[in-house]
C-alpha positions, 0 to 999 in steps of 0.5 A: 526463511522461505520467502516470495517476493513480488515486484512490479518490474525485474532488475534485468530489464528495470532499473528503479529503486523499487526493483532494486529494493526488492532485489536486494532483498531476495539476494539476502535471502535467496540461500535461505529458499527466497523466490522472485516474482515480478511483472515482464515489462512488456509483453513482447518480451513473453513468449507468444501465448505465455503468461508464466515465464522462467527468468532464472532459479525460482525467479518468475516473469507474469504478463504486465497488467494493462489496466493504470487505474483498477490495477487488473491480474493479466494472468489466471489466477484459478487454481491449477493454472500456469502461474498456480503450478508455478509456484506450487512447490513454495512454501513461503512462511511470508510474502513481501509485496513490493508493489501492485503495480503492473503485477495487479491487485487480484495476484495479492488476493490469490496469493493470500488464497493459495498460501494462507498460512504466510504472512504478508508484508508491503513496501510502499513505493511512492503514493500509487494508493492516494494518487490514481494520476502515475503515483507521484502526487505530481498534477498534469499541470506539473503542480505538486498535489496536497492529496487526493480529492475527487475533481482533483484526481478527474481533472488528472485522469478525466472525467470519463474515469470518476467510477472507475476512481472509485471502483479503485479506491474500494480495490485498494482498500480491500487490499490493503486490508489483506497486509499484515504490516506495511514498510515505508522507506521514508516517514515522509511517506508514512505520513502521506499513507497516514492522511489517506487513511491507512493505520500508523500502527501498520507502517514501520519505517524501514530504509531500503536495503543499499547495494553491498558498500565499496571496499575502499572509498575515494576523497571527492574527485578535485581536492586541493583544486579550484574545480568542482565536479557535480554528478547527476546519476538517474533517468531522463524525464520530466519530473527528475529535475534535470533541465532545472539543474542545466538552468543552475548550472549555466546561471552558476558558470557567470561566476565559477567558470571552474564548475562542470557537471556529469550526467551518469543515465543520460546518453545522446539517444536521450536528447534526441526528440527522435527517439526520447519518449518525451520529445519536448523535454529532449529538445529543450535539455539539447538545446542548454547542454549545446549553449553550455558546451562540453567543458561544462556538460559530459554525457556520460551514458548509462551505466551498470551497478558494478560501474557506480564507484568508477563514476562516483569517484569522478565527482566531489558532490552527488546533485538532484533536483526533482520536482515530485515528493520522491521519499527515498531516493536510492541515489541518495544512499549511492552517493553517501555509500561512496563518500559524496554529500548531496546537493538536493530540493527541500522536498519530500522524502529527500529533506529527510534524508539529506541533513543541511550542511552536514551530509548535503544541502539543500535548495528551494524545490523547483528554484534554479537560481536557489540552486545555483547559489548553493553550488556557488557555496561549495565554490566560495566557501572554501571549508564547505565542501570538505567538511561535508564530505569528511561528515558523510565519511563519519556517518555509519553506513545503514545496510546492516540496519536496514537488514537487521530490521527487515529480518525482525520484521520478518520474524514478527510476521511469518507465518502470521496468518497460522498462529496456533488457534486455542481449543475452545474445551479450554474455556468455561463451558458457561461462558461458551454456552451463554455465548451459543444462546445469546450472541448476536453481531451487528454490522460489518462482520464476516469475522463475527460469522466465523467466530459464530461458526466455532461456537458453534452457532448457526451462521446464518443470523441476520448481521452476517454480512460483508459490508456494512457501511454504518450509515446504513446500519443506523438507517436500517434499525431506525426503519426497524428494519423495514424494506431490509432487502428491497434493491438488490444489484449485482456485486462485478467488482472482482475484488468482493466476493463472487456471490456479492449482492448490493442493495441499492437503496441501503447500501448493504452487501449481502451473499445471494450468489444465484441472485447474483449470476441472474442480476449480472445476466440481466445488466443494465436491461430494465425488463429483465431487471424486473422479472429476476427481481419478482422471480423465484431466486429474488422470493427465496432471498426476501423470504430468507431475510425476512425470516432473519430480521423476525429472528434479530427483532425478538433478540432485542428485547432479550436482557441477555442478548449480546449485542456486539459490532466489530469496527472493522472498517473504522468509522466508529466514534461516540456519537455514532456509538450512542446512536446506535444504541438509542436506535436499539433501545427503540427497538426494546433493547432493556436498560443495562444489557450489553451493546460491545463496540470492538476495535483494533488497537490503536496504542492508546488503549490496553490490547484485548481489553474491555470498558464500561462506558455505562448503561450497558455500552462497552468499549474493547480493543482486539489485537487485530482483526482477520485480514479482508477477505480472509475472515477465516483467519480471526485470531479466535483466543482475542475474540472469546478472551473478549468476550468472557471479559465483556460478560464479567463487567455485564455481571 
C-alpha cells in the first residue's frame, strides 16, 4: 500500500512521540512503497538556498515554517517546483498527515492539489487546533487551560495577534475540512478535538504504534530488596514535571532513605543555566539534584532507542508527573513494554492509560506531596509493587493492534477521494431532466455548483458561492436580496481561493478574480478603494449578480422549483430551518414546494436519507460532503440518490 507520511520533525534529528509515531508507521510500511516527508528542524541544517532535501530512499526534509500562528508553507508549493518534482513519481493511494506544525497548513492543500485521488488521514498530536499558545492547553501562567476563548488565547499569545488568531482558526477550519478521517491516540483528546468543534464521527481512536517489543523482559531492578529504583525517561523542560518529582522524591527519603531515582534524558549540560534553554528551571532543578546528593539522583544522559531495555532494567517503576494534558505519552507504552508499572498525574490522556493499582498509580497533578505518599506506598506495602508489575506482564501488548487498526483504517480510506462516479444515463431520464429545469442551491455550496455542473446545468446561478456564513443568508433573502453585492474586499487569506472577494457588509465570499487583483492592489488606500469600486471590473460584477438575483427572484414563485441548501458548515438547526423558509415563503416561495436541508450524517439518522418535516420542508443526511476546497470531488451517486428521494416525497 502506497503511502506519503508527513511529519512535523524527522526522528534523526527529533525524538518526540509524534516523530516517533509517524516513524514507525513508515518502517511497516516502507516495503510496501512507503515515503517520508518531514520538516528539517532548522534551517541551518539545509543547504544554503535549499528548500528540498534528500534524507535517505524516498525520505524528504522541507525548510521549517516560521510562522507558530498561521502555520505558513516555507516552500513553493507552485507545480513543477523543487518539492513538486520530488514527489512527482508517488503515487500514494493515501496520505497520513502527522502534523501541521513546522511543515505548514498550505502543504496539506498542495498535497490534496497534486494527488487528488489519495485519501487522507490526520493524527492528532496534542491540541495545536484549539490551542494557538504551543498546543499543550498549558496558559503562560503555567494554569491549565478549559479550552480556547478569545482573551484567553490574546492574554497568551498578546494583544497584537487577535486577527492573526482568527485568521488561524478559519485556516484550520478549511484544513481540517480537506481530512477524510482523523486518528486520536487517546479519547481524551477526541473529546478536546469534539468541544473545539470537530465531528466525532471523524475521529477513531487509534493508539500510536510502539517500537517492536524486547525479546525477553527482565523482573523489576531490586526484587526481593528493601531498594526502590524510580526511573524517569523523557526531556528537561518546564511542563514535563521534573522539578515536581526531585521535590517527591526528597520529601520521600524522610522516611524511605532506600529510594533513588534516575533520570534517563537528563545529562549535566541540561542543569547547566549556561547552556539549557530554560535557565531558571536548570538552576532550580541543579540546585535539589545537589541537596539530594548522588545516592539519591543519577544523571543518566541521553540515550537511543536501542538503549531503552538496558536502562528499563535498571528500575522497578517507570514515574512521570507532567503538568499539561499529555494524551498519550510514548513512555507509557516503553515502560509497560518492558514490564514496569507507572507512577504518573491523574491528568489528561495519562489517566486513561495507566489503571490505578493495576498497570500504575496515579497521583494529585501537580502535588509533590501526593506523589511522594504513593512512592512511599510502593515502599510500605510490601505486595504493591510486585503485584503491579506481575499485572503489566499479563496485559496484552497493543503493537499488533494498534497495527491492525492503522491498516483497516488504511483500507477504508485509500483512494477515498477517487471512488468510482456513477454515469448519470443510469438515471431517470425524468428526474434528471426536472432537476436541469428547476434545481436551484442556496448558501454554502461550491459542491452544489459541481453537482449543477454534471446535470449539466449552467453554474453560474445566483447560490454558487464559497462561503455563506447563515446568518448572512437569512439577512440577504430578508432584504429580498437588495445591495446584494454592495462592499467587496479582497480575500488575502491564502487558504481561500485566489479570485475570493468578501462583501463587507453581508459577509458573503464570492469568485470575482479581476475585482480581486485591483482590490488587493488597491489595500488600505481610501482613493484608490473608491475608484476600483465605481470602475469597470466592480460594474460588470454588480451588473452580473444583478442579472443573478433577477434570476433567483422568478424562481421563488416557481411550485416546482427546488430549493436545496447544503450545511456544509454545520450551523443548521430548526429554528434557523424555519427561518429560512418563512423568509422564502415572503419572497412568493407557493405552499408545498420543496425547501431540502442536507447534512452529513451524524449516526443518529439513516445514510442518504430524506424526511418530510411538513409543508414542503425536507430534511436529508449524505453520506459525506466533498472535502473543502475540493468540491470537485462530491460523491455525485449520494447527491442524485438524494435528490430523486427528495422529489418522490414531493410527489
Amino acid at each position: 500500500m502506497s503511502i506519503l507520511y508527513v511529519c512535523h520533525g524527522h526522528p534523526r534529528y527529533a525524538k518526540g512521540g509524534g516523530e516517533l509515531a509517524a516513524w514507525r508507521l513508515f518502517q511497516a510500511f516502507e516495503a510496501e512503497g512507503a515515503a517520508f516527508l518531514a520538516a528539517a528542524p532548522s534551517l541551518a541544517v539545509m543547504p544554503p538556498g535549499c528548500e528540498v532535501m534528500s534524507a535517505g530512499p524516498r525520505q524528504w526534509l522541507i525548510k521549517p515554517s516560521l510562522s507558530p500562528l498561521q502555520h505558513g508553507t516555507e516552500v513553493s508549493l507552485q507545480d513543477g517546483g523543487a518539492l513538486h518534482q520530488a514527489l512527482a513519481d508517488l503515487r500514494p493511494e493515501l496520505v497520513h498527515l502527522h502534523h501541521y506544525v513546522h511543515v505548514g497548513i498550505d502543504l496539506v492543500h498542495a498535497l490534496r492539489r497534486w494527488f487528488p485521488q489519495a485519501g487522507f488521514l490526520f493524527t492528532l498530536h496534542e491540541y495545536w487546533g484549539p490551542c494557538a499558545y504551543e498546543g499543550r492547553l498549558l496558559r503562560r501562567s503555567g494554569e491549565l487551560c478549559a479550552g480556547p476563548e478569545p482573551e484567553v488565547c490574546v492574554e497568551c499569545v498578546g494583544p497584537e495577534q487577535r486577527v492573526d488568531l482568527a485568521i488561524r482558526q478559519l485556516r484550520l477550519q478549511r484544513m481540517f475540512a480537506a481530512i477524510d478521517h482523523l486518528l486520536s491516540p487517546s479519547l481524551f483528546l477526541k473529546q478536546r478535538y469534539e468541544e473545539w468543534g470537530l465531528d466525532p464521527h471523524r475521529i477513531s481512536v487509534v493508539e500510536n504504534l510502539p517500537a517492536p517489543a524486547p525479546a525477553s523482559v527482565e523482573s523489576g531492578a531490586n526484587a526481593g530488596s528493601d531498594a526502590l529504583v524510580l526511573g524517569y525517561f523523557g526531556q528537561v523542560n518546564p511542563w514535563k514535571g521534573l522539578e515536581l518529582i526531585l521535590q517527591a522524591v526528597q520529601r520521600a527519603r524522610r522516611r524511605c532513605g532506600q529510594l533513588s531515582v534516575q533520570l534517563h534524558g537528563c545529562g549535566p549540560a541540561d542543569l547547566d543555566p549556561s547552556t539549557s534553554p530554560y535557565p531558571e528551571l536548570a538552576g532550580r532543578l541543579a540546585a535539589l539534584v545537589e541537596q539530594l546528593g548522588p545516592e539519591a539522583v543519577q544523571l543518566c544522559g541521553r540515550y537511543d532507542s536501542d538503549q531503552l531495555a538496558d536502562r528499563m532494567a535498571g528500575v522497578d517503576a517507570v514515574l512521570m508527573a507532567s503538568t499539561w494534558f499529555e494524551n498519550a505519552p510514548m513512555v507509557i507504552q516503553e515502560a509497560f513494554q518492558h514490564g514496569r508499572p507507572v507512577l504518573a498525574p491523574r491528568l489528561g490522556g495519562m489517566a486513561e492509560k495507566v489503571q490505578h493499582e493495576l498497570s500504575g498509580l496515579l497521583f494529585a497533578p501537580g502535588d509533590p506531596a501526593d506523589l511522594a505518599r504513593t512512592i512511599e506506598r510502593c515502599i510500605d506495602e510490601v505486595d504493591l509493587l510486585p503485584g503491579l508489575q506481575a499485572q503489566v506482564l499479563r496485559m496484552p501488548l497493543k503493537g499488533a493492534r494498534s497495527l491492525e487498526q492503522h491498516r483497516r483504517l488504511y483500507a477504508r480510506f485509500r483512494g477515498s477521494s477517487a471512488a468510482a462516479e456513477p454515469s448519470l444515463a443510469e438515471w431517470e431520464p425524468a428526474l434528471l431532466e426536472d432537476l436541469r429545469q428547476n434545481f436551484e442551491p442556496l448558501g454554502a455550496n461550491c459542491e452544489l455548483g459541481f453537482l449543477m455542473g454534471r446535470l449539466g446545468i449552467q453554474r453560474s446561478s445566483l447560490f454558487r458561492w464559497l462561503f455563506t456564513p447563515l446568518a448572512s443568508l437569512e439577512k440577504v433573502l430578508a432584504e429580498g436580496l437588495e445591495r446584494f453585492f454592495s462592499e467587496p474586499v479582497a480575500v488575502t487569506d491564502p487558504v481561500m481561493a485566489a479570485d475570493m472577494v468578501v462583501d463587507q457588509r453581508t459577509g458573503i465570499f464570492f469568485h470575482a478574480g479581476e475585482l480581486r487583483q485591483q482590490l488587493e492592489q488597491a489595500g488600505n488606500n481610501s482613493a484608490a478603494l473608491v475608484q476600483v469600486r465605481a470602475g469597470e471590473a466592480c460594474r460588470d460584477q454588480r451588473g452580473k449578480y444583478r442579472y443573478l438575483v433577477e434570476k433567483f427572484l422568478a424562481s421563488v414563485p416557481v411550485a416546482s422549483t427546488l430549493h436545496v441548501f447544503s450545511d456544509f458548515h454545520r450551523e443548521l438547526n430548526e429554528a434557523a430551518m424555519l427561518r429560512i423558509h418563512s423568509r422564502l415563503r415572503d419572497l412568493g416561495k407557493p405552499l408545498g414546494s420543496t425547501l431540502l436541508f442536507v447534512q452529513p450524517a451524524d449516526g443518529s439518522t439513516e445514510v442518504n436519507s430524506v424526511r418530510c418535516l411538513g409543508d414542503g420542508l425536507q430534511l436529508a443526511a449524505i453520506r459525506r460532503f466533498a472535502p473543502g476546497e475540493h468540491a470537485d470531488q462530491i460523491d455525485l451517486e449520494a447527491w442524485i440518490s438524494l435528490l430523486s428521494l427528495s422529489r418522490q416525497l414531493s410527489s
